[in-house]
N, C-alpha and C positions, 0 to 999 in steps of 0.2 A: 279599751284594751282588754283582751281576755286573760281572767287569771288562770293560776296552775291550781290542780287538784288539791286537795288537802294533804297533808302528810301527816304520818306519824313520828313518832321521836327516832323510833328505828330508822325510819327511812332514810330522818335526819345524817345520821350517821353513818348510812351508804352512800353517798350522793359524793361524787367525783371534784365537785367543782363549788367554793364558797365564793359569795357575793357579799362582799362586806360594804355597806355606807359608813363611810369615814365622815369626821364632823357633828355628828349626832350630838343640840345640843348649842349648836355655836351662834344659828340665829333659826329665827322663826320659819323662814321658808324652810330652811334643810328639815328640821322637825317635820314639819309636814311632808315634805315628799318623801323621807325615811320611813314615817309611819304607811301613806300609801301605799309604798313601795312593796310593804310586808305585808299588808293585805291583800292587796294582789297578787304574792305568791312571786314575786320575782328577787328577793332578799334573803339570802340566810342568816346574815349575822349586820350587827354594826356597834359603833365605838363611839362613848360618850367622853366628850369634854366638858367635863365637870366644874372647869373654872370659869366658861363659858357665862353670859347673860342669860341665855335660853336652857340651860340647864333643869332645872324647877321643871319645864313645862316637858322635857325631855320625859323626864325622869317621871313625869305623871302618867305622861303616855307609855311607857312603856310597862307602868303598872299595870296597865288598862289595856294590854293587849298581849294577852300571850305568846301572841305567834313569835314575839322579836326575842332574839336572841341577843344581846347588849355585855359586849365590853369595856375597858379604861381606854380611852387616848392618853397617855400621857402627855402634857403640853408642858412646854421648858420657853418657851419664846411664841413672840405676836407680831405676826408680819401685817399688821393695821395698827399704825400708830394710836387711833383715835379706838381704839378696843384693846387695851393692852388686860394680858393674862397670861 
């Protein structure tokens, strides 16, 4: 896949159109194609669930990577019985 050019924080802020990953956090593959996603330039922002298992490993990664822009999910209810949060 080819990524997009670099940006800077300005351009950040002109750009017409957010790409948000929802779920960041919730299991291990979304972690992973989240963080991808941002490397490659196809991501502006995405939303951590904190109450999540994968959380920790979230939250590492997004230390470790500037480019991702990370908000809250709030989570109130767990539509998987057997992962309740």
């Amino acid at each position: 896949m080819a990524s997009c050019p670099a940006r800077s924080r300005g351009d950040f802020m002109d750009r017409k159109l957010i790409l948000n990953a929802d779920d960041f956090g919730s299991f291990w593959a979304a972690n992973e194609a989240v963080e991808q996603s941002f490397d490659r330039g196809f991501l502006t922002s995405t939303t951590l669930m904190t109450c999540c298992a994968w959380a920790e490993d979230a939250i590492a990664r997004a230390k470790a990577n500037p480019k991702m822009h990370v908000g809250l999910h709030i989570t109130t209810t767990a539509e998987y019985p057997r992962l309740p949060w």
